[in-house]
DRENLUM-888838 format. One record per atom (N, C-alpha, C, O, CB): residue in three letters; x, y, z negated. Coordinates in pm, 1 decimal, decimal comma. Each point is the difference from the previous one (the first is absolute). Glycine has a CB too. Example, Ala and Ser with C-alpha at 12.3 -4.5 7.8 and 13.67 -1.06 7.14 Angstrom:
BEGIN
@rest ALA px 1319,0 py -569,0 pz -780,0
@rest ALA px -89,0 py 119,0 pz 0,0
@rest ALA px 90,0 py 120,0 pz 0,0
@rest ALA px 103,6 py -1,9 pz -66,5
@rest ALA px -292,8 py -115,4 pz -58,1
@rest SER px 154,2 py 222,3 pz 196,6
@rest SER px 82,0 py 119,0 pz -6,0
@rest SER px -77,0 py 109,0 pz -73,0
@rest SER px 50,9 py 110,8 pz -16,9
@rest SER px 67,5 py -173,6 pz 231,4
***
This chain:
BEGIN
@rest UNK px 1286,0 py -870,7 pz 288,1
@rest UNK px -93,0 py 96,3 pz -53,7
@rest UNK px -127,5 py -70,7 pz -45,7
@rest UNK px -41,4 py 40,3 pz -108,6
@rest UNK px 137,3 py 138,4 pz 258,4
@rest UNK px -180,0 py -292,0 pz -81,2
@rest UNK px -112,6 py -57,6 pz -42,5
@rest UNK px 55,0 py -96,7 pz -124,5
@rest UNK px -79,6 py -56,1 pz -75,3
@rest UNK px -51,4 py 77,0 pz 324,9
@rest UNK px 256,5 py -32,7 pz -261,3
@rest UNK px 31,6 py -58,2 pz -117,0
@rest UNK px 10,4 py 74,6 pz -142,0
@rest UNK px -52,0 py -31,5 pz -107,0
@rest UNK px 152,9 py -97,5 pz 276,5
@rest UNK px -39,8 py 208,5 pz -146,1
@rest UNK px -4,7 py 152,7 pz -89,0
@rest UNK px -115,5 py 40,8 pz -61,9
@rest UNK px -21,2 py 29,5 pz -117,6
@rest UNK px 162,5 py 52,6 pz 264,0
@rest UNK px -251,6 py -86,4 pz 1,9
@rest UNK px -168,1 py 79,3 pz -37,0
@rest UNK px -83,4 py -92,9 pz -74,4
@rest UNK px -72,9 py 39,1 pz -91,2
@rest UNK px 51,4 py 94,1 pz 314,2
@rest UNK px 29,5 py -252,6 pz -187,9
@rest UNK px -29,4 py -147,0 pz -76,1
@rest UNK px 26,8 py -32,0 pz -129,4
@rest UNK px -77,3 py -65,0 pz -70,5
@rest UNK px 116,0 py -3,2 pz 255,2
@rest UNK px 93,9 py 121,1 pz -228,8
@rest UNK px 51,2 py 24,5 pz -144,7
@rest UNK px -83,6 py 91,8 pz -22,8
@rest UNK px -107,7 py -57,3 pz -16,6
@rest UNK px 339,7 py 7,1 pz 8,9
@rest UNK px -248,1 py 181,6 pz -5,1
@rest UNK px -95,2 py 80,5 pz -45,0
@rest UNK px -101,4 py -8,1 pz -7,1
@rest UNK px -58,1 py 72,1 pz -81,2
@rest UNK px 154,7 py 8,7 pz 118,8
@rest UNK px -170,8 py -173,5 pz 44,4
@rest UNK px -125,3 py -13,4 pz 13,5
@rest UNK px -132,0 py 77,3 pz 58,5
@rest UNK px -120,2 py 11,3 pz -24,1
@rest UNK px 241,7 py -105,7 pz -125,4
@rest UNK px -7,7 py 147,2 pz 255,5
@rest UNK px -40,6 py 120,3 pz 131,9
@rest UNK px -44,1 py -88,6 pz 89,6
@rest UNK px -122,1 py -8,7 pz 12,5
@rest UNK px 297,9 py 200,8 pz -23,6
@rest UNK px -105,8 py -261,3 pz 77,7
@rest UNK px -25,6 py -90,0 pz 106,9
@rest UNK px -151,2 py -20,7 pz 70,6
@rest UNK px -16,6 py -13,5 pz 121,3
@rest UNK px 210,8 py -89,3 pz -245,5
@rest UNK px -306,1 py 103,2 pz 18,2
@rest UNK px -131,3 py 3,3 pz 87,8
@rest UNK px -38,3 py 145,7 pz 31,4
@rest UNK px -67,4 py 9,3 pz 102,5
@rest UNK px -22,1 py -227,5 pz -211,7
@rest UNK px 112,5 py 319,6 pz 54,3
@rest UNK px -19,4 py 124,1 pz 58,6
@rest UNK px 68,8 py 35,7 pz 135,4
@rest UNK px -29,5 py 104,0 pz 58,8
@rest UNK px -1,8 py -49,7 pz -287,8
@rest UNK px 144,0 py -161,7 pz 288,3
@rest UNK px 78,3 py 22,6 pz 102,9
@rest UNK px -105,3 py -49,0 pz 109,6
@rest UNK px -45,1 py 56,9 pz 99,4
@rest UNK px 295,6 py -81,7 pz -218,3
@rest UNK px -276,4 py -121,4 pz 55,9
@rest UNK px -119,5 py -94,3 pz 100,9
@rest UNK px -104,9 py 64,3 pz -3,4
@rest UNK px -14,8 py 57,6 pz 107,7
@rest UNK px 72,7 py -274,3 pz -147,5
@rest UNK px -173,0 py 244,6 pz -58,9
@rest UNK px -106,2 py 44,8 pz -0,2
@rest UNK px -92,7 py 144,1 pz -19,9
@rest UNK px -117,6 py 31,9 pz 17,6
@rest UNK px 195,2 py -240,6 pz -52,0
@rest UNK px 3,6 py 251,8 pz 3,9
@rest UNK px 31,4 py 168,7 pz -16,6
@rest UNK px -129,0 py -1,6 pz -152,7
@rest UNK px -62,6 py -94,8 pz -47,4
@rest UNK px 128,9 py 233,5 pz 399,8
@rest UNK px -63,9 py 33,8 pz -398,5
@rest UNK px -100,6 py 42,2 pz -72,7
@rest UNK px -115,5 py 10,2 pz 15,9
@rest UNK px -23,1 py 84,4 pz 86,6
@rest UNK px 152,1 py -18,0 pz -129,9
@rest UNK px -251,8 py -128,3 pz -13,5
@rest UNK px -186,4 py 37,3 pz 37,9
@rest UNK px 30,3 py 177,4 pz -26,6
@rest UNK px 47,8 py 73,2 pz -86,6
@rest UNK px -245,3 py -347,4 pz -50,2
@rest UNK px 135,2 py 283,8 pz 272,3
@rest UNK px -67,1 py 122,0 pz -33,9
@rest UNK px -131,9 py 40,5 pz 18,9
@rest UNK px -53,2 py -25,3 pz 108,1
@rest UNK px 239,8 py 65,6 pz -78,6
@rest UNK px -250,1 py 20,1 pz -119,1
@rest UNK px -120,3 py -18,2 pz -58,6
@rest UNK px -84,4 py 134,3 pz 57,9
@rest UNK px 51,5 py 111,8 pz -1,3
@rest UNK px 50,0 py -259,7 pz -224,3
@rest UNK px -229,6 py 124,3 pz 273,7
@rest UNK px -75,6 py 99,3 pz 33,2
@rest UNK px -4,7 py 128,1 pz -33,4
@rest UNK px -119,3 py 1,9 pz -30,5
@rest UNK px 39,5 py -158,6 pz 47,1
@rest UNK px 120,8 py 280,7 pz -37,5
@rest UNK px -60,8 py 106,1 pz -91,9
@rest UNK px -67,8 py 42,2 pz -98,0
@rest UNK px 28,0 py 73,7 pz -94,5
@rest UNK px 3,8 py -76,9 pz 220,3
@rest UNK px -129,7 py -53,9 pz -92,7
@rest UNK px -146,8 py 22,2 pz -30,1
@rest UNK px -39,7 py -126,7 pz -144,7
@rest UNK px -80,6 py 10,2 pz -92,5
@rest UNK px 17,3 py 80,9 pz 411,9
@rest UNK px 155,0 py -197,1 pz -285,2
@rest UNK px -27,7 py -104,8 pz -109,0
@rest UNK px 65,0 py 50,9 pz -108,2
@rest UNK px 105,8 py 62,5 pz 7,8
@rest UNK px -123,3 py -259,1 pz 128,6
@rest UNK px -50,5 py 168,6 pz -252,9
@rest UNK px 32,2 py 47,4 pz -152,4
@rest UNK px 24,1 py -119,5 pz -59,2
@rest UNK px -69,9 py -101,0 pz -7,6
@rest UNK px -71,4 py 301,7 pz -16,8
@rest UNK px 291,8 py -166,0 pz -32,5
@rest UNK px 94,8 py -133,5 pz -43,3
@rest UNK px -34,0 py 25,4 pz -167,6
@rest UNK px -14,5 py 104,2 pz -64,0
@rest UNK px 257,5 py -118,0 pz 285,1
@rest UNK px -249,5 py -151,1 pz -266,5
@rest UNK px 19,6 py 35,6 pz -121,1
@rest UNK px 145,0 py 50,4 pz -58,3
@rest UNK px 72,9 py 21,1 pz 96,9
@rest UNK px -261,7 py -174,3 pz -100,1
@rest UNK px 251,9 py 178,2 pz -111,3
@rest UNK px 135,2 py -7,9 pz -95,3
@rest UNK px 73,9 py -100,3 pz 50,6
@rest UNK px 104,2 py 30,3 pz 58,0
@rest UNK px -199,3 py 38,9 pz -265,7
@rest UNK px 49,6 py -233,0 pz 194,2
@rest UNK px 91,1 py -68,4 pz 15,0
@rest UNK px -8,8 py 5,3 pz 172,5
@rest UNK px 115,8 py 19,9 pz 36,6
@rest UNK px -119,9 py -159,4 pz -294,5
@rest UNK px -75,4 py 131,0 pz 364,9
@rest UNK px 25,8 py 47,4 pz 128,8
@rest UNK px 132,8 py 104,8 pz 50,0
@rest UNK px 107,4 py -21,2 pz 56,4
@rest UNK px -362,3 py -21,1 pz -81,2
@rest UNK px 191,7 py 154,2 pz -23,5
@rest UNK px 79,2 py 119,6 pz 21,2
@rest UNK px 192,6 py -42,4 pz -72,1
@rest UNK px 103,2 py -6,7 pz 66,8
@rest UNK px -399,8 py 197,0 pz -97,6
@rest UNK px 284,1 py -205,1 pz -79,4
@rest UNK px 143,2 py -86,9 pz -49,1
@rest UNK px 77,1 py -75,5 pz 74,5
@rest UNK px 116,6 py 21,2 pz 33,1
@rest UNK px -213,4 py -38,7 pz -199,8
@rest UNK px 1,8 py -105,9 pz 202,5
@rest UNK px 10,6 py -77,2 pz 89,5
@rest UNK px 84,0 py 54,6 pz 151,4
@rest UNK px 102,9 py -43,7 pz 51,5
@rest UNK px -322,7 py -49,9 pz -192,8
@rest UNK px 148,5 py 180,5 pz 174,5
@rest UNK px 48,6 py 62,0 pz 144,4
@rest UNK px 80,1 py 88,5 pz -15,3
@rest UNK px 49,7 py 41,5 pz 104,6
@rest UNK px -225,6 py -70,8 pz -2,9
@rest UNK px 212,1 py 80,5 pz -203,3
@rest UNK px 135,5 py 133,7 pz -22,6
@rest UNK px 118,9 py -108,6 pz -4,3
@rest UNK px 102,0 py -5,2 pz 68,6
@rest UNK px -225,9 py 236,3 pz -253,0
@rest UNK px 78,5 py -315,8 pz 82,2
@rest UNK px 149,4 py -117,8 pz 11,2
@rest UNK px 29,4 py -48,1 pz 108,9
@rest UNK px 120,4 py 10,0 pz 23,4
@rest UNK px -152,5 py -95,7 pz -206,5
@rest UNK px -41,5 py 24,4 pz 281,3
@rest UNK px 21,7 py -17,4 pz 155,5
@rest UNK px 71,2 py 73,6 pz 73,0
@rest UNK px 96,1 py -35,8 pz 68,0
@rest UNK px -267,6 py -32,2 pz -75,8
@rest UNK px 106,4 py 223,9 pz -8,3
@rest UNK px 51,0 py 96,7 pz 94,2
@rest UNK px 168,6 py 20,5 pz -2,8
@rest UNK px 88,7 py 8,3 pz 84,9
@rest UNK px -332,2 py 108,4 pz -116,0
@rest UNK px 232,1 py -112,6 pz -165,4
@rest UNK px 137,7 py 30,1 pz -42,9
@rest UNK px 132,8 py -122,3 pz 36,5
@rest UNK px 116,0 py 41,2 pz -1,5
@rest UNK px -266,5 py 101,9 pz -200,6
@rest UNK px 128,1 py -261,3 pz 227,3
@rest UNK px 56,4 py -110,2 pz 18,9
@rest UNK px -15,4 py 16,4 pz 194,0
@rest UNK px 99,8 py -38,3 pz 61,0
@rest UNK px -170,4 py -115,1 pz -353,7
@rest UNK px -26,0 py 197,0 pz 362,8
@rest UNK px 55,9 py 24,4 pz 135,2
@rest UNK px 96,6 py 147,5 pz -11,9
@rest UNK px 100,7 py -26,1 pz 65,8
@rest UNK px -335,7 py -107,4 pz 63,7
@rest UNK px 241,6 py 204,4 pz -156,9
@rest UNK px 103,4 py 107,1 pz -33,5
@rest UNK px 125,7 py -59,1 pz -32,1
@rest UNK px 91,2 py 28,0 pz 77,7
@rest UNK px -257,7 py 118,6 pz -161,2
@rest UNK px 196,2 py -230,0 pz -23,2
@rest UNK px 90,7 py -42,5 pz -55,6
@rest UNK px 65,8 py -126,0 pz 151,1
@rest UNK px 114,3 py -19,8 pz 41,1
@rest UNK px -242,4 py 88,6 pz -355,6
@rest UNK px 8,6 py -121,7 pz 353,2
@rest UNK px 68,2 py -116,6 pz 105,4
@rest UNK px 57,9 py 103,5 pz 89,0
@rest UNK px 119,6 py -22,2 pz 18,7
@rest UNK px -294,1 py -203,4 pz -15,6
@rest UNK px 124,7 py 345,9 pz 66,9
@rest UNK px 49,2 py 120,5 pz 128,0
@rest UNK px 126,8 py -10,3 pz -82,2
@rest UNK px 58,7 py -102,6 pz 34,7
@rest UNK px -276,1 py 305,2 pz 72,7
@rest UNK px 260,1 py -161,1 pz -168,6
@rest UNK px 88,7 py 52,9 pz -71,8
@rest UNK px 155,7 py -47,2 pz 57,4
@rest UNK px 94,1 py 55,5 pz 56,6
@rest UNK px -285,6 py -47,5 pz -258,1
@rest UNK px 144,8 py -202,0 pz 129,8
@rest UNK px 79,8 py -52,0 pz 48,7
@rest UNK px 33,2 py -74,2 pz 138,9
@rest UNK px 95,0 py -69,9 pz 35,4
@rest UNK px -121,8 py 99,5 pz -246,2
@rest UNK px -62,2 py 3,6 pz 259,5
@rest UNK px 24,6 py -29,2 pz 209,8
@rest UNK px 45,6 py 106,9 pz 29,0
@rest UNK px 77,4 py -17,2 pz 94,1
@rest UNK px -269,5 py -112,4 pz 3,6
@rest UNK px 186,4 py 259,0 pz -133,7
@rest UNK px 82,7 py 119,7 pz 41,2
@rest UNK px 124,7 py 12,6 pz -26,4
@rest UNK px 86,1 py 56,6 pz 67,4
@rest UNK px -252,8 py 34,8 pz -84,2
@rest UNK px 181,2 py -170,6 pz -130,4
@rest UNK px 149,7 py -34,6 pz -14,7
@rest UNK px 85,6 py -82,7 pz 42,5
@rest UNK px 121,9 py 8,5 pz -15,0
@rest UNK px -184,4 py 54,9 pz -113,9
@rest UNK px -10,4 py -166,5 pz 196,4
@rest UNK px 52,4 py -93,0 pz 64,8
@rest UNK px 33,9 py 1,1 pz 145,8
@rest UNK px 59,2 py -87,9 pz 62,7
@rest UNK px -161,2 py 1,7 pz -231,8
@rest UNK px 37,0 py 243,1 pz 229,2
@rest UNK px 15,4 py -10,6 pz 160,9
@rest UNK px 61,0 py 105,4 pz 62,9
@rest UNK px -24,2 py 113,5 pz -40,9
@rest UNK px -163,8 py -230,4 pz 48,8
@rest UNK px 271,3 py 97,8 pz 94,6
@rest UNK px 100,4 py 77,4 pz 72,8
@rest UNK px -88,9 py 129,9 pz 2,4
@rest UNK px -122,2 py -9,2 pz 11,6
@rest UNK px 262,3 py -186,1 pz 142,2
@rest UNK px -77,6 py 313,3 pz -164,9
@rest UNK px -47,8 py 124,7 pz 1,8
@rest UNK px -54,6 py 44,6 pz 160,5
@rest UNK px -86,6 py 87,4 pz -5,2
@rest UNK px 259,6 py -41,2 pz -213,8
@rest UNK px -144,9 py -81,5 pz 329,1
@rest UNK px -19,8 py 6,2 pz 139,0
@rest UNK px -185,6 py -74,4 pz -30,9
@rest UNK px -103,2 py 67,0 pz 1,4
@rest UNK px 437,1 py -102,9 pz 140,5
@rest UNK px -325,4 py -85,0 pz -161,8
@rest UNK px -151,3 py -56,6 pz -8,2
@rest UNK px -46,6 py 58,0 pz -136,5
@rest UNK px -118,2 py -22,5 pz -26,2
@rest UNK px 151,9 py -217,1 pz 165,2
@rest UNK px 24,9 py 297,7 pz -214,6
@rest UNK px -93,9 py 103,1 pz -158,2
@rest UNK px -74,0 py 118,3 pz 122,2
@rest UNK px -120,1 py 18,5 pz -19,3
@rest UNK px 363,3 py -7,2 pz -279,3
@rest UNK px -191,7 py 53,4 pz 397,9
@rest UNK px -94,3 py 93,5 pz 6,2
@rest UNK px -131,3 py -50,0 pz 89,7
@rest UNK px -95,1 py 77,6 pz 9,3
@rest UNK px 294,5 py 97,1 pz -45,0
@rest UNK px -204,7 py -309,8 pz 104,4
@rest UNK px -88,9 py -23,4 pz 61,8
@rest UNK px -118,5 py -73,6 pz -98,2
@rest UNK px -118,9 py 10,1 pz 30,2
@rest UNK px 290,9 py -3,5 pz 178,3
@rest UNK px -140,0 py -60,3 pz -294,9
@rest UNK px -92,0 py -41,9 pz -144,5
@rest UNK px -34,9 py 98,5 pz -94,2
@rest UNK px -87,7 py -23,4 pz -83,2
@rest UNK px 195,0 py -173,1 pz 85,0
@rest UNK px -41,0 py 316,7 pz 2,9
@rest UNK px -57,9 py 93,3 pz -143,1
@rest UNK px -148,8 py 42,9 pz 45,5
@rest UNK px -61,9 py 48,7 pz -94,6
@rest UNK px 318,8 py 77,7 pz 9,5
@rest UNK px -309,6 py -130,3 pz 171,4
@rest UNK px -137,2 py 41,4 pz 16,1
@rest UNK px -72,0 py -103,7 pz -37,8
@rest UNK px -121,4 py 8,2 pz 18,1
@rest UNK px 155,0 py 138,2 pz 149,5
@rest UNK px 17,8 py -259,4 pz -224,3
@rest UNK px -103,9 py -151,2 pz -19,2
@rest UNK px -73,7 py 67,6 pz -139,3
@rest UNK px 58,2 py 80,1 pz -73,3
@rest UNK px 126,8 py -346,3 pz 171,2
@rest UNK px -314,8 py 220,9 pz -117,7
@rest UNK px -73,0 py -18,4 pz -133,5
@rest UNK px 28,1 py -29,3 pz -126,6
@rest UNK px 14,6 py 58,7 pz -107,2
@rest UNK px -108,5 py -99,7 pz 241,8
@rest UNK px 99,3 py -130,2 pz -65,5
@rest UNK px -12,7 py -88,0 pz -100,5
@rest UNK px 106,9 py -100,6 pz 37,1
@rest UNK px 29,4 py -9,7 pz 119,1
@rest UNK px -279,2 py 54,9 pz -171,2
@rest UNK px 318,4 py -130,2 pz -48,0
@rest UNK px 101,0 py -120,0 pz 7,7
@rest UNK px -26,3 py -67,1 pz 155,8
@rest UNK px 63,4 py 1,2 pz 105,5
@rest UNK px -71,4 py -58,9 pz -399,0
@rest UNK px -71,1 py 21,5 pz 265,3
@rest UNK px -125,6 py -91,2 pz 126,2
@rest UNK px 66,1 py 72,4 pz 117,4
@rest UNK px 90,8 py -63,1 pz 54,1
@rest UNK px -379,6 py 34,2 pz -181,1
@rest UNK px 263,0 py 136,6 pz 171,0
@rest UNK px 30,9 py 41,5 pz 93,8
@rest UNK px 141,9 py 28,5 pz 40,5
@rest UNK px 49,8 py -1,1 pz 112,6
@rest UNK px -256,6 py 51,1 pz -150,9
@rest UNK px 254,3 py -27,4 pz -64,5
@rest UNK px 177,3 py -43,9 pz 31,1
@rest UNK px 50,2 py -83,3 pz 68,2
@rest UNK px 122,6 py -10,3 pz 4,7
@rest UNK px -101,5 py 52,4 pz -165,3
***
């Protein structure tokens, strides 16, 4: 699987997860861009660790966040 996520170029969202950013801070365009593509690429990494794991350990991980926490 880290070989798989590595091809895609998921692999540091597994290690380092997504910034998440204060509330209150006002992102510019390329910021805000910036962080939807992140989010959307940890979505896309869940995706495939859910596909990859015995359904007995899927229900103890579906409450995870983020990749990271997988």
């Amino acid at each position: 699987m880290e070989n798989f996520l590595r091809s895609k170029e998921y692999w540091t969202l597994v290690e380092t997860g997504i910034a998440e950013l204060a509330s209150e801070i006002v992102l510019t365009e390329a910021q805000r861009k910036t962080l939807e593509d992140q989010r959307l690429k940890d979505l896309k990494t869940k995706n495939y660790l859910f596909q990859a794991i015995d359904c007995a350990i899927l229900k103890t991980i579906l409450k995870k966040d983020t990749a990271k926490d997988i």
